[in-house]
PDB file of N, CA, C, O and CB in Angstrom:
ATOM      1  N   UNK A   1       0.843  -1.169   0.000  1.00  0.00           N
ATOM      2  CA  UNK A   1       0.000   0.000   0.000  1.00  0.00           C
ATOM      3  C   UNK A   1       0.894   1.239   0.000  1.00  0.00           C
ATOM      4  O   UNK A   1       1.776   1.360   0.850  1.00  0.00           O
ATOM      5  CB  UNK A   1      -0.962  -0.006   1.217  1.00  0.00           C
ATOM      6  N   UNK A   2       0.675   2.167  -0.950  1.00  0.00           N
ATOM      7  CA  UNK A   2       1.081   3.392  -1.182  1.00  0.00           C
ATOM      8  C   UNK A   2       1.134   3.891   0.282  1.00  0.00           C
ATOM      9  O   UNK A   2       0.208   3.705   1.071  1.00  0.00           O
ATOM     10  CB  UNK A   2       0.172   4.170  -2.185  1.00  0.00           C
ATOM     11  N   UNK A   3       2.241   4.518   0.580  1.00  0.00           N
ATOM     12  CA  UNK A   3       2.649   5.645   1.885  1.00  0.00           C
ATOM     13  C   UNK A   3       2.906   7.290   1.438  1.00  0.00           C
ATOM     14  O   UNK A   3       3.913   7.762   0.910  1.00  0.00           O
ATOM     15  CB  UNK A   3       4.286   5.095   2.647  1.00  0.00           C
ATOM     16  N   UNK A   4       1.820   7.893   1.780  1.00  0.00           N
ATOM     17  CA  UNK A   4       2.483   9.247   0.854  1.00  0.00           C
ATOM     18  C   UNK A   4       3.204  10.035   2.200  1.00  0.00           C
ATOM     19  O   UNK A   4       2.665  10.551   3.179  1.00  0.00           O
ATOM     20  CB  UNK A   4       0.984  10.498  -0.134  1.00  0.00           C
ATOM     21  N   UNK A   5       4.686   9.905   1.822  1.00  0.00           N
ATOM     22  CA  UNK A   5       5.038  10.628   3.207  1.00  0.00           C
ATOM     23  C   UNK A   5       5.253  11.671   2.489  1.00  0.00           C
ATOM     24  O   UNK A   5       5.452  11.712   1.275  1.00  0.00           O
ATOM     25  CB  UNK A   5       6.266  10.155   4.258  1.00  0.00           C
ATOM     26  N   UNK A   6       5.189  13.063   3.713  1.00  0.00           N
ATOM     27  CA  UNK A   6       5.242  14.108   3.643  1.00  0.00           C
ATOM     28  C   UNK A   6       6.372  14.576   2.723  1.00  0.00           C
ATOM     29  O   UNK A   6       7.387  13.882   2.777  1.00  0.00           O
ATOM     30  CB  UNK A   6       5.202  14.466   4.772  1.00  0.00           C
ATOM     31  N   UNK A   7       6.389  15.609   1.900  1.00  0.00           N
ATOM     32  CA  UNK A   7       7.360  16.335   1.592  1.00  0.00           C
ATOM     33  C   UNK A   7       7.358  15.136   0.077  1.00  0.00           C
ATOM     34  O   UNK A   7       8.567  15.314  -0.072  1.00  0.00           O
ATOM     35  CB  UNK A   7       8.770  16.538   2.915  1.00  0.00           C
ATOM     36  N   UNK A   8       7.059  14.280  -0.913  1.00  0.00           N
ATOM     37  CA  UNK A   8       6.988  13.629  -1.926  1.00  0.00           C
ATOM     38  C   UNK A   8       5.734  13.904  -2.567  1.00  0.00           C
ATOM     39  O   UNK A   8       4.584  14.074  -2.163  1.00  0.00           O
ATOM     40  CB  UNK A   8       7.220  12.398  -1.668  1.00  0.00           C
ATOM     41  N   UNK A   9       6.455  13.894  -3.997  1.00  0.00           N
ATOM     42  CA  UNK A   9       5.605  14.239  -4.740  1.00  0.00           C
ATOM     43  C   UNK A   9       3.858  13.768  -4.786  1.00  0.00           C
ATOM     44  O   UNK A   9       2.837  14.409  -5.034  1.00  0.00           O
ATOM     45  CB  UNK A   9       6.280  13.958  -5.722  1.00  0.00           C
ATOM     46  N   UNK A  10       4.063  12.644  -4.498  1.00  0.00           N
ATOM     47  CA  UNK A  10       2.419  11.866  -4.163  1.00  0.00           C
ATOM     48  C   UNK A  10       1.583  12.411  -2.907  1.00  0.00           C
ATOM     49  O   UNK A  10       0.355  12.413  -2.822  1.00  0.00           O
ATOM     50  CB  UNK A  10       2.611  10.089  -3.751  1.00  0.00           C
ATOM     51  N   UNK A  11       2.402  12.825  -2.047  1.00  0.00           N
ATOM     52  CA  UNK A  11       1.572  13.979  -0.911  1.00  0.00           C
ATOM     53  C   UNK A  11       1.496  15.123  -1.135  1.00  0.00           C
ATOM     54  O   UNK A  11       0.713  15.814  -0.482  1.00  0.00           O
ATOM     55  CB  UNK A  11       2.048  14.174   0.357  1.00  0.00           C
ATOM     56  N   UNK A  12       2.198  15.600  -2.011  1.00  0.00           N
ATOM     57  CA  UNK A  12       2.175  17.183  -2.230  1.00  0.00           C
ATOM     58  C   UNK A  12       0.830  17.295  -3.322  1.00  0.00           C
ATOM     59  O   UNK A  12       0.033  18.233  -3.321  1.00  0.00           O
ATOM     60  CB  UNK A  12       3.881  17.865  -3.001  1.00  0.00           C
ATOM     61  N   UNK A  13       0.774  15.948  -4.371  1.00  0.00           N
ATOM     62  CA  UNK A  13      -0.664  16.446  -5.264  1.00  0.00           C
ATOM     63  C   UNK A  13      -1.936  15.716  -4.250  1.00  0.00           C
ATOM     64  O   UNK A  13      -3.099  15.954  -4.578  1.00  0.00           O
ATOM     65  CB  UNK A  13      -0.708  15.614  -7.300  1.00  0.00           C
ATOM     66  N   UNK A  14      -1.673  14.828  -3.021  1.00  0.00           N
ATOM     67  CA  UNK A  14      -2.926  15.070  -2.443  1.00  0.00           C
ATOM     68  C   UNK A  14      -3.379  16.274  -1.476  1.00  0.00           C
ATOM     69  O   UNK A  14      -4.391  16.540  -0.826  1.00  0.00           O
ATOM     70  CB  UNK A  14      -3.125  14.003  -1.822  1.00  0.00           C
ATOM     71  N   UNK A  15      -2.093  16.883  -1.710  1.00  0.00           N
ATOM     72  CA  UNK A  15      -2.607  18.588  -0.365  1.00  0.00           C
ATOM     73  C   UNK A  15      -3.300  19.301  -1.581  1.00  0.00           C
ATOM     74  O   UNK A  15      -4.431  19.782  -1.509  1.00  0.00           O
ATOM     75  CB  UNK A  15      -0.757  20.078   0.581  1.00  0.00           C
ATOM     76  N   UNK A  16      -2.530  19.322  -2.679  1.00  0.00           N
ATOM     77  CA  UNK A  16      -3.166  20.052  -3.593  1.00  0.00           C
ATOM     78  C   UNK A  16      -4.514  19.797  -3.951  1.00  0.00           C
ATOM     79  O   UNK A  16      -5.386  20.665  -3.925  1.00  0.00           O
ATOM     80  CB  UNK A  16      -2.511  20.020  -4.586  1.00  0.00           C
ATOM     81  N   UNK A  17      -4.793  17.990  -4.464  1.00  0.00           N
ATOM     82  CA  UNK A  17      -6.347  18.190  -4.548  1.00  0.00           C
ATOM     83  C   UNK A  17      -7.005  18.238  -3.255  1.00  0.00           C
ATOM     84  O   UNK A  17      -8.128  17.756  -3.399  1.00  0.00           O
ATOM     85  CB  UNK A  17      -7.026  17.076  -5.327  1.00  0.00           C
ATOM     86  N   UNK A  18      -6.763  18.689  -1.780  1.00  0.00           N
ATOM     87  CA  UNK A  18      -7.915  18.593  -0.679  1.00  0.00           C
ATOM     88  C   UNK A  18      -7.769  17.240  -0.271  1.00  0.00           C
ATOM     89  O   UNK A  18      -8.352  17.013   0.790  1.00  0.00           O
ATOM     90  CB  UNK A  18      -9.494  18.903  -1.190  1.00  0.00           C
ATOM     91  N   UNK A  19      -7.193  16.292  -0.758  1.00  0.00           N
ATOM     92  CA  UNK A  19      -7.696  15.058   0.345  1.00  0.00           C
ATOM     93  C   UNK A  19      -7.351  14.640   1.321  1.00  0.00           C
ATOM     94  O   UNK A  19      -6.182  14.293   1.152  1.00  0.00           O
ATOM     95  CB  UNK A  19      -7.736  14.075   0.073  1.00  0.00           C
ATOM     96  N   UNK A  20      -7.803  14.344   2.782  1.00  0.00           N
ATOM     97  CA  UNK A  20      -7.981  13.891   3.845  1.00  0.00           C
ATOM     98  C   UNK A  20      -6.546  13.236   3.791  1.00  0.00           C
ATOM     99  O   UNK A  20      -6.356  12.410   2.898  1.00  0.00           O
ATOM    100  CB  UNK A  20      -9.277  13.104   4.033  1.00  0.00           C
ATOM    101  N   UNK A  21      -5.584  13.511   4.609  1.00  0.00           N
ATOM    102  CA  UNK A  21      -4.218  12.596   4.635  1.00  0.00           C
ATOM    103  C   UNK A  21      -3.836  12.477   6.222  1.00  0.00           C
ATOM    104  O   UNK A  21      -4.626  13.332   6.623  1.00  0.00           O
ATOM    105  CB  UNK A  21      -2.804  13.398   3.684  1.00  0.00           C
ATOM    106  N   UNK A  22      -3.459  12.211   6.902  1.00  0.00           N
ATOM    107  CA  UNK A  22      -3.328  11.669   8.116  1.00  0.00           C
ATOM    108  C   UNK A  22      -1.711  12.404   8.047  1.00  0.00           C
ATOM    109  O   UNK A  22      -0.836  12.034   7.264  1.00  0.00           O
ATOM    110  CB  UNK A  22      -3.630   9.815   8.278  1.00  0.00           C
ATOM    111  N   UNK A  23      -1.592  13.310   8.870  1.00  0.00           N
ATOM    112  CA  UNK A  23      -0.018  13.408   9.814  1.00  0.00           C
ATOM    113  C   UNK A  23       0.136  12.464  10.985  1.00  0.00           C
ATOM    114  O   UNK A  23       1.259  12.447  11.490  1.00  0.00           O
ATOM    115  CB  UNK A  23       0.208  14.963  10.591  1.00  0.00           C
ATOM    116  N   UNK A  24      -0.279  12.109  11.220  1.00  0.00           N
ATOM    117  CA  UNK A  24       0.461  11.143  12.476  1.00  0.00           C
ATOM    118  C   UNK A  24       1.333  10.154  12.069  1.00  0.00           C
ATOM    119  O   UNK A  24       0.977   9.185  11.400  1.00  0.00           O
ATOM    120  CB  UNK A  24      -0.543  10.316  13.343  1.00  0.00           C
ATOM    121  N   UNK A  25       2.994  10.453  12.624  1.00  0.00           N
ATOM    122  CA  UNK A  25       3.680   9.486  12.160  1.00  0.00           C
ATOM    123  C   UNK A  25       3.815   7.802  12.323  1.00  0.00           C
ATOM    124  O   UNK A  25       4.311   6.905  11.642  1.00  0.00           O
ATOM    125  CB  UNK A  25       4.545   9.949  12.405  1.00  0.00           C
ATOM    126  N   UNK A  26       3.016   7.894  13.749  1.00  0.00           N
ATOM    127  CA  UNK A  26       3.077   6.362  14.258  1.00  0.00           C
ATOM    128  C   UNK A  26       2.341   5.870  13.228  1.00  0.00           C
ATOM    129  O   UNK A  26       3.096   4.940  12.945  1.00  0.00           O
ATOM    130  CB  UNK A  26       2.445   5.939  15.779  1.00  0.00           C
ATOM    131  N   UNK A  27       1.462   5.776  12.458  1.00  0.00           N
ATOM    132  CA  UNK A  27       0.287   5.142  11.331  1.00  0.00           C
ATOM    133  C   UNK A  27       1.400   5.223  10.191  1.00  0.00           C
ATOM    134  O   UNK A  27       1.056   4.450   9.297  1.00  0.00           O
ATOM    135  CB  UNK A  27      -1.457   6.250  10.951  1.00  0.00           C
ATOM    136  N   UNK A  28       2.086   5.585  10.010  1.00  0.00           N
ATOM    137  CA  UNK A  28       2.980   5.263   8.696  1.00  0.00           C
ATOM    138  C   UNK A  28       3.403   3.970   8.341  1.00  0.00           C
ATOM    139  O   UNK A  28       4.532   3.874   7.859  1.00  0.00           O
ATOM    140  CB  UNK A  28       4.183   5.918   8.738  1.00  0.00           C
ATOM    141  N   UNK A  29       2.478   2.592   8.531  1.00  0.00           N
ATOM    142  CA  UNK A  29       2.826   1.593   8.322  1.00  0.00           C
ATOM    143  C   UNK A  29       2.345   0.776   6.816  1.00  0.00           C
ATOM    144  O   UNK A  29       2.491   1.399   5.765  1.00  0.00           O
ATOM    145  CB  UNK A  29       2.506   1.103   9.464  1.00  0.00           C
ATOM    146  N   UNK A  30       1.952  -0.192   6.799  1.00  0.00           N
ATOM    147  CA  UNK A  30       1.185  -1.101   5.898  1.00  0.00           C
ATOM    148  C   UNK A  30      -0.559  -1.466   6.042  1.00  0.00           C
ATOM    149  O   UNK A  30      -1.393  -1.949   5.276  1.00  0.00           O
ATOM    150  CB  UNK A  30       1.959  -2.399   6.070  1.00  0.00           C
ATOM    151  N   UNK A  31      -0.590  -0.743   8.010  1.00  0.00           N
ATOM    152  CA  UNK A  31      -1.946  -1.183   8.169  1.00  0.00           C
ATOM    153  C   UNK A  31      -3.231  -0.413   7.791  1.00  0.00           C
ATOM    154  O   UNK A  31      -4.329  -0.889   7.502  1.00  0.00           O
ATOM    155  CB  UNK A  31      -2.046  -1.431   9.403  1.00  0.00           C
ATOM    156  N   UNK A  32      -2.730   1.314   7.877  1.00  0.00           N
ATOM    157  CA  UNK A  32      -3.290   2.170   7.456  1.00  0.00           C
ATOM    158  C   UNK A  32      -3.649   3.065   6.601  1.00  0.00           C
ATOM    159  O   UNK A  32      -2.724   3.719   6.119  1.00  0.00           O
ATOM    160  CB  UNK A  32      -3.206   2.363   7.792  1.00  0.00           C
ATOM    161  N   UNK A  33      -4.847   3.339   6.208  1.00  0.00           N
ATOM    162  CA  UNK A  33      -5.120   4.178   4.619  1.00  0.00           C
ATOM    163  C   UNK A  33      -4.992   5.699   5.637  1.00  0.00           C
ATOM    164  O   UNK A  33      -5.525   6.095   6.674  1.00  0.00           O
ATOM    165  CB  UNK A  33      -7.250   3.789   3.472  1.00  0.00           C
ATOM    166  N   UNK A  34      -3.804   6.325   4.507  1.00  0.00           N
ATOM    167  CA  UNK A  34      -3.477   7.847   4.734  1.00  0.00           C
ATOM    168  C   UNK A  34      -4.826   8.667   4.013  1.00  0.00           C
ATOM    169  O   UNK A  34      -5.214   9.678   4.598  1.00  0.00           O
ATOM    170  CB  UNK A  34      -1.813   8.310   3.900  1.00  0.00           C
ATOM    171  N   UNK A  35      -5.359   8.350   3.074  1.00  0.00           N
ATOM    172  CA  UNK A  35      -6.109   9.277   2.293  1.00  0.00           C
ATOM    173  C   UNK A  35      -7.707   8.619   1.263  1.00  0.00           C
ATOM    174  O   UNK A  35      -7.817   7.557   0.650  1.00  0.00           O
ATOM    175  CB  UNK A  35      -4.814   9.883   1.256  1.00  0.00           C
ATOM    176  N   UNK A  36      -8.321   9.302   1.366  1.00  0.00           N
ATOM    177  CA  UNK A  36      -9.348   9.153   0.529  1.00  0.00           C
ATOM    178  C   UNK A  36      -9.688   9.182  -1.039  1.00  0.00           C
ATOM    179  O   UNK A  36      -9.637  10.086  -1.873  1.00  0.00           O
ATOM    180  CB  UNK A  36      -9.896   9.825   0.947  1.00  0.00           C
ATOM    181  N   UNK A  37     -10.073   7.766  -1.109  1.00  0.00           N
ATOM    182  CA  UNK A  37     -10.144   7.911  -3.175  1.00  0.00           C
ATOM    183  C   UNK A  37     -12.013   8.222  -3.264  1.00  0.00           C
ATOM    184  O   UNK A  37     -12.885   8.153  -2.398  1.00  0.00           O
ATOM    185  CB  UNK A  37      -9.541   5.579  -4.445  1.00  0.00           C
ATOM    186  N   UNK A  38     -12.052   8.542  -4.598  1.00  0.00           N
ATOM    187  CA  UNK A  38     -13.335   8.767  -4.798  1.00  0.00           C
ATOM    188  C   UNK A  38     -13.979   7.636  -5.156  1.00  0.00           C
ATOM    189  O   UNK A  38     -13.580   7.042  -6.157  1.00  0.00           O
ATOM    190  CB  UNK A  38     -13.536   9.699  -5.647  1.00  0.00           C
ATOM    191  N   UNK A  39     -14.618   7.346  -4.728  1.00  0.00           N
ATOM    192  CA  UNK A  39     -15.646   6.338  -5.465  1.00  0.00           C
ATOM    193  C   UNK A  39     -15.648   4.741  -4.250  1.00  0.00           C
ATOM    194  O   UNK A  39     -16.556   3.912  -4.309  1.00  0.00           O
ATOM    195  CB  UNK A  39     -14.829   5.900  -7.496  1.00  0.00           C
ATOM    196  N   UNK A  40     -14.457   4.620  -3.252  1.00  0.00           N
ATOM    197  CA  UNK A  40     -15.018   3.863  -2.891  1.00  0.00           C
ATOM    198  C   UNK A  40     -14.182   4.220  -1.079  1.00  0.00           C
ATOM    199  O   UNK A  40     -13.302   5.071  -0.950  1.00  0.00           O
ATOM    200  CB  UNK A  40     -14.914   2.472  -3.918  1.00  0.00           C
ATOM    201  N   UNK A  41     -14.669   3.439   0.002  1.00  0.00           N
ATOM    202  CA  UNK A  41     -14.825   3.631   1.683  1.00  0.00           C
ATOM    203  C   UNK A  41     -13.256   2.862   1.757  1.00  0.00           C
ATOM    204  O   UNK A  41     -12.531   2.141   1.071  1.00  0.00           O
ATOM    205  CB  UNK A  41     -16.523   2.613   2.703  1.00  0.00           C
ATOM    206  N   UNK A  42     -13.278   3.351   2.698  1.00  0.00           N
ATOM    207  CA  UNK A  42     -11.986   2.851   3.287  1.00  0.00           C
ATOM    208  C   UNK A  42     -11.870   1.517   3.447  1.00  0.00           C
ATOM    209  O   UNK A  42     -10.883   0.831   3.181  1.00  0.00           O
ATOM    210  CB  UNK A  42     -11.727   3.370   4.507  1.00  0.00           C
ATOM    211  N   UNK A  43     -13.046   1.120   3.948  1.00  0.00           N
ATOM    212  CA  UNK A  43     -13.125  -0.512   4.187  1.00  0.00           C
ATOM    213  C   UNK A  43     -13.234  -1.575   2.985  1.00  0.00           C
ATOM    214  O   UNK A  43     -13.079  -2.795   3.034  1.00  0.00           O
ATOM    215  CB  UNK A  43     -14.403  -0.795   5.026  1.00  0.00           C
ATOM    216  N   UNK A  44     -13.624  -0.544   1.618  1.00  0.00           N
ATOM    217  CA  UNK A  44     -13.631  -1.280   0.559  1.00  0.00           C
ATOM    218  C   UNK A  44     -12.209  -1.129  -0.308  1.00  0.00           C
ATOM    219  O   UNK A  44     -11.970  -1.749  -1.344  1.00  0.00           O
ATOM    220  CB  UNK A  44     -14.870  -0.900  -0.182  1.00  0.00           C
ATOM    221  N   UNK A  45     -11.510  -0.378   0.198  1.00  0.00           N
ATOM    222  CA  UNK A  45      -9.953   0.356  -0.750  1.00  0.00           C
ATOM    223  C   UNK A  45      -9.292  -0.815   0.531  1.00  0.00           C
ATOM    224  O   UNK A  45      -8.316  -1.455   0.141  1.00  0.00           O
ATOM    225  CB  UNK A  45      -9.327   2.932  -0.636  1.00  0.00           C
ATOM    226  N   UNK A  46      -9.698  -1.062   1.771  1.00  0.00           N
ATOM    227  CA  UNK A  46      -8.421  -1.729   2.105  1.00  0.00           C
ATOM    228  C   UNK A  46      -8.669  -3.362   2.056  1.00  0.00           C
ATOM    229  O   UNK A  46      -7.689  -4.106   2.006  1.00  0.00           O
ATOM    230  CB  UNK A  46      -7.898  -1.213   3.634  1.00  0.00           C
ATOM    231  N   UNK A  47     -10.227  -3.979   2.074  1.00  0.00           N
ATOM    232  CA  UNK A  47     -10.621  -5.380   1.969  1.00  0.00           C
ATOM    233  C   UNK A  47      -9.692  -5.626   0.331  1.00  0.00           C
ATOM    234  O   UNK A  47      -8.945  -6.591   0.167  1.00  0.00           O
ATOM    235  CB  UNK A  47     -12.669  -5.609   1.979  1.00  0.00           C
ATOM    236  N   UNK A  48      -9.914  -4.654  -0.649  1.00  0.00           N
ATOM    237  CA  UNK A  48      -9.278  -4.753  -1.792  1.00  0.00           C
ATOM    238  C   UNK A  48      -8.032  -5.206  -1.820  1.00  0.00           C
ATOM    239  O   UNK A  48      -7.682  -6.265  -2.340  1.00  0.00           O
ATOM    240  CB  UNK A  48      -9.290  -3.745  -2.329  1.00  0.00           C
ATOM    241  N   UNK A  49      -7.089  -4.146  -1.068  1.00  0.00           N
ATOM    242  CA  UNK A  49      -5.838  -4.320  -0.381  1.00  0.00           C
ATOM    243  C   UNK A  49      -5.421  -6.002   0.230  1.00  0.00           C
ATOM    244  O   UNK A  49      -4.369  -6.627   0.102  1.00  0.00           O
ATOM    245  CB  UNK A  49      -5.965  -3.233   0.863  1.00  0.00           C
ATOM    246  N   UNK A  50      -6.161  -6.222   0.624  1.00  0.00           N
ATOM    247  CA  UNK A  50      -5.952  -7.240   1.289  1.00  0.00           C
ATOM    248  C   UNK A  50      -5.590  -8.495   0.663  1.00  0.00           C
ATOM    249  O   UNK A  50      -4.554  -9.147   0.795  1.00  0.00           O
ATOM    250  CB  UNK A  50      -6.886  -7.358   1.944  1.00  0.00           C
ATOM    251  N   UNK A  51      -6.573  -8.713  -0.013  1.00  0.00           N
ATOM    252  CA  UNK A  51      -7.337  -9.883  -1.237  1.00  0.00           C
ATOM    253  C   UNK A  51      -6.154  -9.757  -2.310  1.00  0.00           C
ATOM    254  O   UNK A  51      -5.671 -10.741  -2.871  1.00  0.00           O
ATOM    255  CB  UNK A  51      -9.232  -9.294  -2.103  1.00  0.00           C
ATOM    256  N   UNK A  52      -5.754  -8.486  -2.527  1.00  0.00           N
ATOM    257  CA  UNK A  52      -4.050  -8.432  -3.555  1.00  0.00           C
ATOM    258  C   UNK A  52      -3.204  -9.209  -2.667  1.00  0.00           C
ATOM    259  O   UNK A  52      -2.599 -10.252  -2.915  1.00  0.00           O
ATOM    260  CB  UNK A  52      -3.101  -6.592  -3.820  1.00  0.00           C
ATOM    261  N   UNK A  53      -3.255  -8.561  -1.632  1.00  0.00           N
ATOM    262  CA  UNK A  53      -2.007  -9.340  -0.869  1.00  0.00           C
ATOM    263  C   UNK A  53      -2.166 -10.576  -0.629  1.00  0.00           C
ATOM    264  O   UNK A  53      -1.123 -11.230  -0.663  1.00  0.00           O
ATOM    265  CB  UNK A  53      -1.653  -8.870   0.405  1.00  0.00           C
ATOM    266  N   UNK A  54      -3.334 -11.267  -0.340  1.00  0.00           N
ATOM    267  CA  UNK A  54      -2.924 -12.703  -0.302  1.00  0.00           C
ATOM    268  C   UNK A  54      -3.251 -13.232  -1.911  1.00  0.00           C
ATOM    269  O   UNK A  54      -2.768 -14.311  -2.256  1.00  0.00           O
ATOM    270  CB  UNK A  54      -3.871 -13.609   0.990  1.00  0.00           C
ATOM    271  N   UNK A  55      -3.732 -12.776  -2.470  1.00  0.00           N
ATOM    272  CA  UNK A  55      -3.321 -13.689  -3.769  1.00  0.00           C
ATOM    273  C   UNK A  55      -1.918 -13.713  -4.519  1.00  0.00           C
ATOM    274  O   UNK A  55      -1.386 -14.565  -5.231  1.00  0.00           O
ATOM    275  CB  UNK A  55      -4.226 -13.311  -4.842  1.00  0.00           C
ATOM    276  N   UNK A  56      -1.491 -12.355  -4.050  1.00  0.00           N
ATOM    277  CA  UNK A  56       0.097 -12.070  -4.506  1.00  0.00           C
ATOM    278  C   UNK A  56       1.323 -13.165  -3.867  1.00  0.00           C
ATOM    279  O   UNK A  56       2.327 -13.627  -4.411  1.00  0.00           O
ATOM    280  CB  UNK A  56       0.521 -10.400  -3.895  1.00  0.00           C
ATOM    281  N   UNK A  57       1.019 -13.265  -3.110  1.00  0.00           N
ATOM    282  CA  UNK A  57       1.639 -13.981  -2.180  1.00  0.00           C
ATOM    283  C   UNK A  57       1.314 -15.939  -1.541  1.00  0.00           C
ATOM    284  O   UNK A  57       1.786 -16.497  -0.551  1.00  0.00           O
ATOM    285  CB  UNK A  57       1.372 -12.921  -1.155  1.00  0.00           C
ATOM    286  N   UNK A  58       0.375 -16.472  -2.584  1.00  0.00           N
ATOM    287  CA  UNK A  58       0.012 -17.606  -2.398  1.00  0.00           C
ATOM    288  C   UNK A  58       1.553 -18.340  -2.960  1.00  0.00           C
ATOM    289  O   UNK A  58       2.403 -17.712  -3.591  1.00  0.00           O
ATOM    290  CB  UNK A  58      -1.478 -17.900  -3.163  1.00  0.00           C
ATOM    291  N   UNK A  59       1.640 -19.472  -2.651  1.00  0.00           N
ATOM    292  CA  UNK A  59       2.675 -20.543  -2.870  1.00  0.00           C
ATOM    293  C   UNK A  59       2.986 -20.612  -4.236  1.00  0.00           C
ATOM    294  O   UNK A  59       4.016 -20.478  -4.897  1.00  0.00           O
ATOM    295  CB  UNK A  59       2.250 -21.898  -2.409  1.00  0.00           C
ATOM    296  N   UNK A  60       1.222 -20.984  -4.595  1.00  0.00           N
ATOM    297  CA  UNK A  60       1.212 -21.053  -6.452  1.00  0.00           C
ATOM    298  C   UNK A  60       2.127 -19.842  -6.861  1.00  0.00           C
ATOM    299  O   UNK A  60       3.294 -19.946  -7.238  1.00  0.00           O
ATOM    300  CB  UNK A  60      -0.615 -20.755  -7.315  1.00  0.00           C
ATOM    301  N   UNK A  61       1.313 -18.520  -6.707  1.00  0.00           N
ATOM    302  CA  UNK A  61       1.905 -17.212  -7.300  1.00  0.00           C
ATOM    303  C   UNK A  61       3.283 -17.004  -7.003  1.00  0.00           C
ATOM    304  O   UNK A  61       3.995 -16.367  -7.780  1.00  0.00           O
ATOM    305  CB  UNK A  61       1.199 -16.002  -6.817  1.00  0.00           C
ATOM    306  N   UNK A  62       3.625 -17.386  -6.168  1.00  0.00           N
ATOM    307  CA  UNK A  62       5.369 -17.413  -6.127  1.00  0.00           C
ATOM    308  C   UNK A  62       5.866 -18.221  -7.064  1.00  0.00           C
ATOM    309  O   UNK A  62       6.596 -17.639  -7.867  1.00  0.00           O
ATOM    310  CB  UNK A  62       6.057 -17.957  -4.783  1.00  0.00           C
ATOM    311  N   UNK A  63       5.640 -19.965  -7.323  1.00  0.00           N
ATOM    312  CA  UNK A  63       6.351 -20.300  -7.908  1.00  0.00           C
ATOM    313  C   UNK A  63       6.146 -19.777  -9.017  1.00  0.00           C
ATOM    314  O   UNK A  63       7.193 -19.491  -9.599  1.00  0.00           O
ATOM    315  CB  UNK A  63       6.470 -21.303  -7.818  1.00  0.00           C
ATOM    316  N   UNK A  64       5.155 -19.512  -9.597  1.00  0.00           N
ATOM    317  CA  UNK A  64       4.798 -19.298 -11.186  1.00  0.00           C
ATOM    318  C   UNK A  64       5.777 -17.723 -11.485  1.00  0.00           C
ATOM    319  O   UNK A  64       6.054 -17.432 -12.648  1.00  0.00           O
ATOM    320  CB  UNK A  64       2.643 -19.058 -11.477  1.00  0.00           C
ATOM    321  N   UNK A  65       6.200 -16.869 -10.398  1.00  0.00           N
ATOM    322  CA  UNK A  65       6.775 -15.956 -10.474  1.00  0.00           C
ATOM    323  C   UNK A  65       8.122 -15.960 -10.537  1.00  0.00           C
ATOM    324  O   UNK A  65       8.756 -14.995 -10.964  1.00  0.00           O
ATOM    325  CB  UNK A  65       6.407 -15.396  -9.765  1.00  0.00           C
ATOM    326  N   UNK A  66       8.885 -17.502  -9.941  1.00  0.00           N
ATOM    327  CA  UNK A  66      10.211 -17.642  -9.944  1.00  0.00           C
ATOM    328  C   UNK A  66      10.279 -18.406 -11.033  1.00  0.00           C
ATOM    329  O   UNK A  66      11.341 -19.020 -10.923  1.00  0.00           O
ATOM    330  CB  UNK A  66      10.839 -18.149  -8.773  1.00  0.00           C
ATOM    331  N   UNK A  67       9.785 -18.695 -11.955  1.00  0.00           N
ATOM    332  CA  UNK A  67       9.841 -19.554 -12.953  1.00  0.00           C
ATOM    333  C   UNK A  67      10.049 -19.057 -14.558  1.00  0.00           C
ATOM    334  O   UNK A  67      10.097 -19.892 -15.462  1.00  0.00           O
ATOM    335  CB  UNK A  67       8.669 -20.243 -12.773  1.00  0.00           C
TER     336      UNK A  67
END
């Protein structure tokens, strides 16, 4: 999951368009959404998130990736 830390270009065009971004540094991890997309909830941008990550990461998808 994208981290837009401060001061990079990917945080500087979400100050610019207005969106909701979180300063608190302790949340700068993998678990938390910094910012708001249009069209869908947090709980649906991160269940999304999720479902990448374990299919990315199944046994199959590795080997077929080292191969």
């Amino acid at each position: 999951m994208m981290i837009p830390y401060p001061g990079i270009i990917n945080w500087l065009e979400m100050m610019r368009r207005k969106q909701d971004i979180s300063f608190d540094g302790d949340k700068y991890d993998q678990a938390y959404i910094f910012f708001k997309l249009a069209g869908l909830s947090a709980d649906q941008f991160y269940r999304g998130y999720l479902d990448t990550f374990d299919r990315f990461y199944t046994l199959l998808s590795i080997i077929r990736r080292s191969t």
